[in-house]
C-alpha positions as CSV (number, residue, x, y, z in Angstrom):
1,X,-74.9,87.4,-96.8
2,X,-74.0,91.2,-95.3
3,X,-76.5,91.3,-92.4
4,X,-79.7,93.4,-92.2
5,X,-80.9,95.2,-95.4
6,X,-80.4,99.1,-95.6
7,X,-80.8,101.5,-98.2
8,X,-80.5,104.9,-97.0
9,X,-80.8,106.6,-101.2
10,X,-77.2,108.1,-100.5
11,X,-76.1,107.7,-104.1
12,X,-79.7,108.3,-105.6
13,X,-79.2,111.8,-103.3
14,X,-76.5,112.5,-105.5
15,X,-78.2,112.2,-108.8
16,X,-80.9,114.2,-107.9
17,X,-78.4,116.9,-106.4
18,X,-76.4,117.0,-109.6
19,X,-79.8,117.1,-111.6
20,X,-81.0,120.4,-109.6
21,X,-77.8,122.2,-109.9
22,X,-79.2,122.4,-113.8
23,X,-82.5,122.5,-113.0
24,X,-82.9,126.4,-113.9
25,X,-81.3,127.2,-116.8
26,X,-82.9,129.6,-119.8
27,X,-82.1,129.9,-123.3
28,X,-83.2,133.7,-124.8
29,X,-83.9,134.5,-128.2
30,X,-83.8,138.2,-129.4
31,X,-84.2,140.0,-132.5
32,X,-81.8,142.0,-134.6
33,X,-83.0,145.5,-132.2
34,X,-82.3,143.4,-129.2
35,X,-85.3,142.5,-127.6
36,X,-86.7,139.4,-126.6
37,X,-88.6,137.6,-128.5
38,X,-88.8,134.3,-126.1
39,X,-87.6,132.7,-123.2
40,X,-87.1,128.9,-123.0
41,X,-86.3,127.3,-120.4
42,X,-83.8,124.2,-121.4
43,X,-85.7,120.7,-120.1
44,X,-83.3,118.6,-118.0
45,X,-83.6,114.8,-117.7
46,X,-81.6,111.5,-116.5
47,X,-80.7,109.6,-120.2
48,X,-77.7,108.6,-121.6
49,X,-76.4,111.1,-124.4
50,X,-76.5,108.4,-127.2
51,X,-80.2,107.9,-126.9
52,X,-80.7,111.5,-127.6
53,X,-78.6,111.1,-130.4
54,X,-80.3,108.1,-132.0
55,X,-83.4,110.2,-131.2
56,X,-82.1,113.0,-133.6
57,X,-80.6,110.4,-136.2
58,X,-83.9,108.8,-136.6
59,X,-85.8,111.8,-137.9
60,X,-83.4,112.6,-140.9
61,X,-84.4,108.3,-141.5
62,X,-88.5,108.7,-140.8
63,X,-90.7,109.6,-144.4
64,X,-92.8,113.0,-143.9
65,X,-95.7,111.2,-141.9
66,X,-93.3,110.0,-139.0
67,X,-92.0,112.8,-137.7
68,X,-89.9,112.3,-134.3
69,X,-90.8,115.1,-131.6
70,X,-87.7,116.5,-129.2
71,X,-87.7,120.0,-128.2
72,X,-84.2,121.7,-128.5
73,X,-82.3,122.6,-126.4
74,X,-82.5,120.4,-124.3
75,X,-79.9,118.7,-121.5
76,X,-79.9,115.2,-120.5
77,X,-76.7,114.1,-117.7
78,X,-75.9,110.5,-117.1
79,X,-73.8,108.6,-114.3
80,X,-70.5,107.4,-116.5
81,X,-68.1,105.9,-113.7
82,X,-68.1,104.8,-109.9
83,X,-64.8,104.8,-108.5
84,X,-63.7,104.3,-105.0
85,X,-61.3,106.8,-103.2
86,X,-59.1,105.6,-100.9
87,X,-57.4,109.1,-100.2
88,X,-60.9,110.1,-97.9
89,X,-61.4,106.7,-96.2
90,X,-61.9,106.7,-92.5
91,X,-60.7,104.0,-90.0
92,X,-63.6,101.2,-89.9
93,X,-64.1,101.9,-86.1
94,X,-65.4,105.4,-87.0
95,X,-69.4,104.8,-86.7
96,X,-71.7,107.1,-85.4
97,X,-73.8,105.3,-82.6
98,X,-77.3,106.7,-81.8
99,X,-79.3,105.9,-79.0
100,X,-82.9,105.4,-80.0
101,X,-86.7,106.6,-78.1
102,X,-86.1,104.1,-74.8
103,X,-82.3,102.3,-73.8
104,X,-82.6,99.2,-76.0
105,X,-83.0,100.5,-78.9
106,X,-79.7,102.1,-80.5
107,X,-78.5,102.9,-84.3
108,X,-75.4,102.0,-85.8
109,X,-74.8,103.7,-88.8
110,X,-71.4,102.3,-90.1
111,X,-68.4,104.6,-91.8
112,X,-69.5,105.8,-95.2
113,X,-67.1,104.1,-98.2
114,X,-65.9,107.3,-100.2
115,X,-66.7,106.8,-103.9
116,X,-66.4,109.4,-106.8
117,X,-69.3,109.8,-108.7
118,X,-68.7,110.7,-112.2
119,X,-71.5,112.5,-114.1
120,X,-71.6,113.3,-118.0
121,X,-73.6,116.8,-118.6
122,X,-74.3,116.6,-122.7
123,X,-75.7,119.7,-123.9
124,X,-78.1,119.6,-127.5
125,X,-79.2,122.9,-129.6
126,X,-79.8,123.8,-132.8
127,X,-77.4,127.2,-132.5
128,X,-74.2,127.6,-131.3
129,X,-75.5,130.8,-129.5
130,X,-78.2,128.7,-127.4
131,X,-74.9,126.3,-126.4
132,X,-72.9,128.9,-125.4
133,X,-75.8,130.7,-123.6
134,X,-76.5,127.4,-121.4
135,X,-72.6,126.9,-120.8
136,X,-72.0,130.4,-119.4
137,X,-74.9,129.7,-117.1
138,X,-72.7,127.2,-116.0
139,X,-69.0,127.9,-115.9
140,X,-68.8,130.6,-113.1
141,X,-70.1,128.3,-110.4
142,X,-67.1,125.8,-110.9
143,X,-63.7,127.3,-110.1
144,X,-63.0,124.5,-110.5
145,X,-64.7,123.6,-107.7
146,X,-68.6,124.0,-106.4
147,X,-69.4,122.5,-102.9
148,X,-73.0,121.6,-101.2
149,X,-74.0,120.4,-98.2
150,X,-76.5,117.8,-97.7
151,X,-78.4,115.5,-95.2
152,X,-77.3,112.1,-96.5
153,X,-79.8,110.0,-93.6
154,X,-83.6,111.1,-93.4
155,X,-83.6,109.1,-89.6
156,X,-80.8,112.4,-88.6
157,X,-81.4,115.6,-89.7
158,X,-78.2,116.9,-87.7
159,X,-76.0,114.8,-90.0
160,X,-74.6,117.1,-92.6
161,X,-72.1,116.6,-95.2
162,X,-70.1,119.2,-97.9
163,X,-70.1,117.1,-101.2
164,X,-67.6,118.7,-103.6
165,X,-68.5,118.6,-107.2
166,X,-65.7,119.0,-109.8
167,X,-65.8,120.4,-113.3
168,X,-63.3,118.6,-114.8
169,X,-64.0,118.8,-118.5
């Protein structure tokens, strides 16, 4: 119906560029002199919040021989809303045209539709000070604003774009 098939992973870019902003982030547990006793590194991965949840729910519901493992903490993030954004659209007639290895063979790549990517961060621990540990990890990167650059084509390494992502809440 649309032409040729593409798929050039620019939105699948983005999950795994919101996942790796996380990627590093460390929970330490100290005793009452102040020294460490351990350092965790908090597991990150792609699942909604509620089936973390159900996860926890279940093992308060499972007799003593069923026991349901999950490591906390632990971070999962989820995409919760694509919207398109019609403030950054460019005029239609704004490709970028690439001329290939010999004359006959050129690239069209068409003008990018803008659309804001919202993500859902959910945090789980069993103390409040692991929580507030992972969110101060956080927080100071976003004022409110953190911005990376990345190479949305594989085919053209020289295109680069700065991809603002917005705490917002």
């Amino acid at each position: 119906m649309f032409g040729n098939y593409f798929y050039h992973q620019r939105m699948r870019r983005s999950v795994a560029m919101f996942g790796k902003m996380f990627n590093d982030i460390y929970v330490l547990r100290k005793d009452s002199s102040g020294d460490i006793i351990s350092t965790a590194k908090v597991p990150l991965a792609y699942a909604p919040r509620q089936k973390f949840i159900d996860r926890i729910r279940q093992q308060g519901d499972l007799n003593n021989d069923q026991k349901v493992a999950i490591k906390l903490p632990r971070m999962s993030f989820e995409i919760t809303s694509i919207q398109y954004d019609p403030t950054r659209q460019l005029q239609k007639t704004n490709n970028v045209l690439r001329t290939g290895d010999d004359a006959n063979h050129r690239a069209k790549i068409n003008t990018s539709v803008p659309y804001i990517l919202n993500f859902q961060l959910s945090i789980f621990t069993k103390t409040q000070d692991d929580a507030l540990q992972i969110v101060e990890q956080i927080i100071p990167y976003f004022n409110p604003q953190y911005t990376l650059t990345i190479k949305p084509l594989d085919d053209y390494s020289d295109i680069k774009e700065d991809v603002p992502l917005t705490l917002t809440s």
